[in-house]
N, CA, C and O of each residue as an XYZ file, in Angstrom:
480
protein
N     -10.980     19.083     -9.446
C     -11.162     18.181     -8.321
C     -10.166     18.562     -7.228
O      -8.978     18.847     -7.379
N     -10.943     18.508     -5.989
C      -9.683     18.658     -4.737
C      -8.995     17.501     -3.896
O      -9.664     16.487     -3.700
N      -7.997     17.561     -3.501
C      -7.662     16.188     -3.103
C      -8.194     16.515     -1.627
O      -8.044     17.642     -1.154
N      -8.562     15.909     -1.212
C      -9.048     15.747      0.585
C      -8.244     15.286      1.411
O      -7.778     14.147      1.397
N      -7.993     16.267      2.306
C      -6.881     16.377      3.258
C      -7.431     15.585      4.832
O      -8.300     16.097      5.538
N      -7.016     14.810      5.032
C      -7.637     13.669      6.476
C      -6.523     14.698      7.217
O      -5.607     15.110      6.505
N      -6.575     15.117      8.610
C      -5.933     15.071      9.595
C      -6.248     14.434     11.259
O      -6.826     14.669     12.321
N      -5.285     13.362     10.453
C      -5.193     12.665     11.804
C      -4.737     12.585     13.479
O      -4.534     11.673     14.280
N      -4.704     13.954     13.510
C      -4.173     14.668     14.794
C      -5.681     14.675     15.158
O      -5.835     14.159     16.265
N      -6.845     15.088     14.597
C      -8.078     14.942     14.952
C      -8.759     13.455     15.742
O      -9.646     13.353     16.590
N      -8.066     12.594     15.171
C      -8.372     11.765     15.697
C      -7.680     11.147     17.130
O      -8.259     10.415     17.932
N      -6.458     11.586     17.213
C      -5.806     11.437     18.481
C      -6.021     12.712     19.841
O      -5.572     12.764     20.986
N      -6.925     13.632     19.043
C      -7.621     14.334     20.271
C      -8.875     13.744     20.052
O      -9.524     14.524     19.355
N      -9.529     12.732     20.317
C     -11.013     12.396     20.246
C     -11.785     11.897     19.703
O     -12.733     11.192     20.048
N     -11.252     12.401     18.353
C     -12.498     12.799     17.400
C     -12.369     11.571     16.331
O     -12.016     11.911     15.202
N     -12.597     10.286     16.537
C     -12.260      9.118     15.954
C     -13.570      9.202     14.774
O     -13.270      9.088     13.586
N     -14.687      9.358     15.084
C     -15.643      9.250     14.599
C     -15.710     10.501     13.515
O     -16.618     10.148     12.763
N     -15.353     11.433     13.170
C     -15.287     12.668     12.717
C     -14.160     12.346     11.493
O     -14.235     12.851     10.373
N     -13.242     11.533     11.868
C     -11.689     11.603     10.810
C     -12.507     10.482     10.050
O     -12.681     10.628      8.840
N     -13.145      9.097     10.853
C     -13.472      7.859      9.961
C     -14.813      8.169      8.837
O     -14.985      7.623      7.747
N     -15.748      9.315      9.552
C     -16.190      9.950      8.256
C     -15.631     10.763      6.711
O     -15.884     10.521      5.530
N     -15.060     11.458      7.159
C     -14.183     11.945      6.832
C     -13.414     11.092      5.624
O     -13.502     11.344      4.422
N     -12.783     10.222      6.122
C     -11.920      9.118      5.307
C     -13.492      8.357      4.242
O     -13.482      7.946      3.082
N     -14.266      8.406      4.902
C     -15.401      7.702      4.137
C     -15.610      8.306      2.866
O     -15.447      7.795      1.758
N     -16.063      9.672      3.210
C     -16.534     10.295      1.925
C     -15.456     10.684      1.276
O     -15.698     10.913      0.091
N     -14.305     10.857      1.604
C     -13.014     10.712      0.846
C     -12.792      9.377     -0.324
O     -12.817      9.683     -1.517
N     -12.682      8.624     -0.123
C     -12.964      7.182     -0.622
C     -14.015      7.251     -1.462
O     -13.662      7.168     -2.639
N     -15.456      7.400     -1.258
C     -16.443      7.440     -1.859
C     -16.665      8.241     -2.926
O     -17.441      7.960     -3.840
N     -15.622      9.828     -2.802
C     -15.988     10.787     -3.819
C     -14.636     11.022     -4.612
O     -14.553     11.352     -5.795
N     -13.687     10.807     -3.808
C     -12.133     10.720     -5.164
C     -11.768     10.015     -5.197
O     -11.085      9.881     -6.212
N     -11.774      8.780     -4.194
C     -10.774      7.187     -4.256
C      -9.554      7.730     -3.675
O      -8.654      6.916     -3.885
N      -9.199      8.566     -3.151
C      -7.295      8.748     -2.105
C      -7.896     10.262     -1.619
O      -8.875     10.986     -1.802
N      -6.527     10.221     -0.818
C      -7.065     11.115      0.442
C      -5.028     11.836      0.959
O      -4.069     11.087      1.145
N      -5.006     12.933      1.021
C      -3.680     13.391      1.383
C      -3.878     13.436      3.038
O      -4.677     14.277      3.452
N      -3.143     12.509      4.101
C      -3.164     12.400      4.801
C      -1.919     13.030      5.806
O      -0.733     12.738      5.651
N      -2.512     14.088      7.024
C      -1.548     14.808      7.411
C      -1.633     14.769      8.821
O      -2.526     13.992      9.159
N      -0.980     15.370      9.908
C      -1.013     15.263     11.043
C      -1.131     13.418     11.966
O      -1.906     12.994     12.823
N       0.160     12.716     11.164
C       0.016     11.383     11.382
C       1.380     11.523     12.073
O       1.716     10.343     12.174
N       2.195     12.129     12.517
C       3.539     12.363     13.731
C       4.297     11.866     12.875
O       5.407     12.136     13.332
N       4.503     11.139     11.629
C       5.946     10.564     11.160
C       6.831     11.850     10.374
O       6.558     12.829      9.680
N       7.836     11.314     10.842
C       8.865     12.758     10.831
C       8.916     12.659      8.924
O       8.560     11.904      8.020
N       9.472     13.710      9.088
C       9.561     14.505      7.169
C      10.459     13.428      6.578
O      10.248     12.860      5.506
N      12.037     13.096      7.835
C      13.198     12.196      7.015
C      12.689     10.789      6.993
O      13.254      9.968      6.270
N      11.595     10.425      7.781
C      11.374      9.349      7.482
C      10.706      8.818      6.247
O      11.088      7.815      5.644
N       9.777      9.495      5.948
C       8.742      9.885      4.832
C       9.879      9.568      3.669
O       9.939      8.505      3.050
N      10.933     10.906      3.461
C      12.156     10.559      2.522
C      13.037      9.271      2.455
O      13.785      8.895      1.553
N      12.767      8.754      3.547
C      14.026      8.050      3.617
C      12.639      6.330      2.823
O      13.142      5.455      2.118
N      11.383      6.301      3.118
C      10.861      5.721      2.472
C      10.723      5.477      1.070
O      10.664      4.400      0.476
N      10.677      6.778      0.588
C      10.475      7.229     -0.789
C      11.905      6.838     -1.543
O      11.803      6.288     -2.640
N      13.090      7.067     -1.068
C      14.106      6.974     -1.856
C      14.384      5.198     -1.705
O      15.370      4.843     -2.352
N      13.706      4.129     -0.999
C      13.915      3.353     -0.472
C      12.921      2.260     -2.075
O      13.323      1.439     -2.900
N      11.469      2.944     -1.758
C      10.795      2.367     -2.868
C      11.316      2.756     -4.540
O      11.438      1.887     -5.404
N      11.596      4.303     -4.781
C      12.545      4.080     -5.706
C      13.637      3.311     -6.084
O      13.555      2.658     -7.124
N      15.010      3.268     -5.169
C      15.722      2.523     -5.621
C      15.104      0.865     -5.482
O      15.703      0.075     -6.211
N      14.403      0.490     -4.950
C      13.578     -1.063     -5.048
C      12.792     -1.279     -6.654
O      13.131     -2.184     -7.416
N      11.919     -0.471     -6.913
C      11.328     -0.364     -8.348
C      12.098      0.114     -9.245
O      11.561      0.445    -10.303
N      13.804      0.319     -9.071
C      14.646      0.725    -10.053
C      15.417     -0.570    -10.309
O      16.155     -0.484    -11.291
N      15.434     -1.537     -9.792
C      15.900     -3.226     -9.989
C      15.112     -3.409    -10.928
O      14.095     -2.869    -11.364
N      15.878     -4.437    -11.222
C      16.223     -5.192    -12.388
C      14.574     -6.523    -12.043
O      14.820     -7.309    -11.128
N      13.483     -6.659    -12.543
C      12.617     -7.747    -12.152
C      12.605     -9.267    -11.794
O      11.695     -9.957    -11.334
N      14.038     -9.621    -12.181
C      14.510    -11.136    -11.434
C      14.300    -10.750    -10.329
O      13.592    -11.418     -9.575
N      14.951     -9.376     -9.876
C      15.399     -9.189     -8.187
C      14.466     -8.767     -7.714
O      14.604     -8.866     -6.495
N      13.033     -8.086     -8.089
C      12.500     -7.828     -7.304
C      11.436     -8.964     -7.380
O      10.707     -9.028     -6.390
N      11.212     -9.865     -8.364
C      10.964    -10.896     -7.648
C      11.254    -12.266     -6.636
O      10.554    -13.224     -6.309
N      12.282    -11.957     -6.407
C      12.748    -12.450     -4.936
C      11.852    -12.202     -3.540
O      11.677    -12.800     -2.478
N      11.370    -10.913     -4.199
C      10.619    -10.521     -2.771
C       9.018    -10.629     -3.002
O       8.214     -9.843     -2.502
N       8.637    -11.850     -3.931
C       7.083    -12.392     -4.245
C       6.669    -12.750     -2.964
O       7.667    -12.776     -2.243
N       5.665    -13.035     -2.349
C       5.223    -13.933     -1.328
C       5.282    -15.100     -1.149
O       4.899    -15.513     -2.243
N       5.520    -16.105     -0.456
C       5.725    -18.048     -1.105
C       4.072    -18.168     -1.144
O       3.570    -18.841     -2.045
N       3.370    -17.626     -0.331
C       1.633    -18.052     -0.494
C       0.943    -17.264     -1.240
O       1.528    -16.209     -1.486
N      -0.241    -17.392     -1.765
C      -0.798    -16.513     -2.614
C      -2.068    -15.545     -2.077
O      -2.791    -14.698     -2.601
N      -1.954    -16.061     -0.923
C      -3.116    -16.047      0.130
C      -2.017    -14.824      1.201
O      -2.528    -14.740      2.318
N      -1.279    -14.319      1.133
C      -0.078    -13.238      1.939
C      -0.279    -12.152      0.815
O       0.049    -12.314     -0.361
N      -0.828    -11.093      1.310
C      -0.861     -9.736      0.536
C       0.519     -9.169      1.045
O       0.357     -8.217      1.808
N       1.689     -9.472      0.844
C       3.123     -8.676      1.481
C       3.875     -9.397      0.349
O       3.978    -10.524     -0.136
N       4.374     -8.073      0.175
C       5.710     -8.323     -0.540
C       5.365     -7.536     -2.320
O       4.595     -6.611     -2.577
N       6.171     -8.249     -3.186
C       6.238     -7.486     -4.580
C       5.172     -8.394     -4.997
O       4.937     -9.559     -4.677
N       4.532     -7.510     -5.858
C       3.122     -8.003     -6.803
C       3.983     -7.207     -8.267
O       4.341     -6.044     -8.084
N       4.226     -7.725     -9.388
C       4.728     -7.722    -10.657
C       3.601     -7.138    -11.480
O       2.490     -7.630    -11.285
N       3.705     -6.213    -12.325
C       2.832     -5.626    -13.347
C       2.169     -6.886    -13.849
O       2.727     -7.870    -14.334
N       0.721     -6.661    -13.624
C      -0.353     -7.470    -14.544
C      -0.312     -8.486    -13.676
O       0.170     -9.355    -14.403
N      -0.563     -9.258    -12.095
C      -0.817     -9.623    -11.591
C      -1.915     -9.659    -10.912
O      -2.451    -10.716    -10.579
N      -2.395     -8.432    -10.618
C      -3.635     -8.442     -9.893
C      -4.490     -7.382    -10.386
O      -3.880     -6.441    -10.894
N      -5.467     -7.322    -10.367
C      -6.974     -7.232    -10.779
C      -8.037     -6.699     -9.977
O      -8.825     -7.519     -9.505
N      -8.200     -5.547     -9.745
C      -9.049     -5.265     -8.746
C     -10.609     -5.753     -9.311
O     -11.467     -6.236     -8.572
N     -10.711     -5.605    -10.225
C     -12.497     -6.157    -11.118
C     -12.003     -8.064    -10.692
O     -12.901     -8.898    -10.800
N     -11.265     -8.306    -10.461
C     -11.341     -9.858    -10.178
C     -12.249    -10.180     -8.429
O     -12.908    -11.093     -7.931
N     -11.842     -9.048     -8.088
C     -12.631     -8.993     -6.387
C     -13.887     -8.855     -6.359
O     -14.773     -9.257     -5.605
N     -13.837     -7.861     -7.830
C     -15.670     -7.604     -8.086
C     -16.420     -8.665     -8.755
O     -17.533     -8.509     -9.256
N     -15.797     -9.680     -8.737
C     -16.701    -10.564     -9.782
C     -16.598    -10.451    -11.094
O     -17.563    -10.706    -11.814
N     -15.670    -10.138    -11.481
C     -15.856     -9.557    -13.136
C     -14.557    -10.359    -13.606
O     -13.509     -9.718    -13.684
N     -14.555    -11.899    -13.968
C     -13.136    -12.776    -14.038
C     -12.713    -12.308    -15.571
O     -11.515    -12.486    -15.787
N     -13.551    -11.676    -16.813
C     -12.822    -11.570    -17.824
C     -12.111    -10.232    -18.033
O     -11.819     -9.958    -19.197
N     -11.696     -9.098    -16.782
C     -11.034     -8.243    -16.707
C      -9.672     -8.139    -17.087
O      -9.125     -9.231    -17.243
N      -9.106     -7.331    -17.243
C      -7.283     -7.606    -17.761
C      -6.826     -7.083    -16.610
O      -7.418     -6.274    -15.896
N      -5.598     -7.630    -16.414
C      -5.179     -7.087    -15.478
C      -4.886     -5.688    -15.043
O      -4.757     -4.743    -15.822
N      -4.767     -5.609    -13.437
C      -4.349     -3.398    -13.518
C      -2.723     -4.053    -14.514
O      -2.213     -5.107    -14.893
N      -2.455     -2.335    -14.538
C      -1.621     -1.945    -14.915
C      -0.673     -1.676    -13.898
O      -0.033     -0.925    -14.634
N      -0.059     -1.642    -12.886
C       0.747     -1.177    -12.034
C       1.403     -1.945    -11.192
O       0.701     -2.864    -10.771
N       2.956     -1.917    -10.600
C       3.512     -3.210     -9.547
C       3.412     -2.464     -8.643
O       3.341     -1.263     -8.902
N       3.364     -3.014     -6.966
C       3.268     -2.742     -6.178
C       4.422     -3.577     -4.946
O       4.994     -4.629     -5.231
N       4.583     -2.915     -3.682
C       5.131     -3.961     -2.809
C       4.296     -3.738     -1.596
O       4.374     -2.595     -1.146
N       3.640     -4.434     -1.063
C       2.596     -4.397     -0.360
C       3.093     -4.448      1.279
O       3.784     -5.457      1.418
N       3.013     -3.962      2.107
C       3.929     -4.136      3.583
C       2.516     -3.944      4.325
O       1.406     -3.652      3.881
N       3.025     -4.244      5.749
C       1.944     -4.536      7.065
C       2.383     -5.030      8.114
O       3.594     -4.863      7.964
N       2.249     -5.528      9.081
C       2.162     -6.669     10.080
C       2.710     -7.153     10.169
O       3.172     -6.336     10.965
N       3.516     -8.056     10.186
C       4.243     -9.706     10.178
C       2.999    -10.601     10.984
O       2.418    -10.355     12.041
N       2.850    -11.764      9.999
C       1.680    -12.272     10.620
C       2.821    -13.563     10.810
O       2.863    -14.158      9.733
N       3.409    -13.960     11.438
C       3.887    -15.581     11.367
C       3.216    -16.518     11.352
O       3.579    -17.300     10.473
N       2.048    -16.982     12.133
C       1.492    -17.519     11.379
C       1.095    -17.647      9.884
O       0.760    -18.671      9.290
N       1.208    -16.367      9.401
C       0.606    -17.385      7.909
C       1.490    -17.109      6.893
O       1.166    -17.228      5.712
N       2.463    -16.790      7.214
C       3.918    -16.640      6.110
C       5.391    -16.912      6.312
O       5.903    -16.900      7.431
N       5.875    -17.089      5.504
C       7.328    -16.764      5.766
C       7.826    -15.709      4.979
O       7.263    -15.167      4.028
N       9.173    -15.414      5.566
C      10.198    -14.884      5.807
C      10.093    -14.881      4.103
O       9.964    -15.855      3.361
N      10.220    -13.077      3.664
C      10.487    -13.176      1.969
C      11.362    -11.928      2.155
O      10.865    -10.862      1.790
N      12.139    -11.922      2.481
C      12.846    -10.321      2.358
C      13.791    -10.703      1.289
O      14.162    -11.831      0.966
N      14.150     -9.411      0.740
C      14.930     -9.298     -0.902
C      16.744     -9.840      0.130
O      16.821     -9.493      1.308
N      17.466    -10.313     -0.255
C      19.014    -10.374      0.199
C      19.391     -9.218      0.301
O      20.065     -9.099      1.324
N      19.303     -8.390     -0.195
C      19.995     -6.914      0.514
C      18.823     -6.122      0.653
O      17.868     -6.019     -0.117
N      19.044     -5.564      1.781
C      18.015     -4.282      2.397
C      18.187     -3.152      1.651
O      17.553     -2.132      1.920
């Protein structure tokens, strides 16, 4: 199997319609996509990566500090065996995935508060 490479420099010359295909049949035929020509610098990329490591290297009291207060806010830490993608599909006697996540985006104020962990 090949992983499918999106470049999104394509889409900032024009070609919006060409990358969102692209991303389609990506999705449709492997489920992920190696995404390149998106301008974020190399140290930032690193400086992410060493950021989510040392976060998923805590201790799980602490990283649940950074749960969401609503359940209805996709941001923040989701804890192994919380969520369920077959629960979206209709399928309620599924087990849970297997995997934690910390979910980031937007700041919507309206519909959340403030959950950041005490130390950055």
């Amino acid at each position: 199997m090949e992983v499918p490479v999106i470049d999104l420099q394509r889409w900032f010359d024009g070609h919006a319609a060409e990358v969102a295909e692209a991303v389609d049949q990506a999705c449709r035929s492997v489920g992920f996509m190696q995404v390149v020509g998106h301008g974020i610098e190399v140290d930032v990329i690193d400086a992410m990566l060493t950021a989510a490591d040392e976060f998923f290297s805590l201790p799980l009291t602490e990283k649940l500090a950074a749960v969401p207060s609503h359940p209805g806010v996709n941001r923040g830490y989701a804890a192994m065996g919380t969520e369920a993608l077959a629960y979206s599909l209709g399928v309620p006697s599924a087990r849970p995935d297997l995997f934690e996540a910390f979910n980031i985006g937007p700041d919507d104020v309206d519909r959340s508060d403030a959950f950041y962990a005490k130390d950055p």
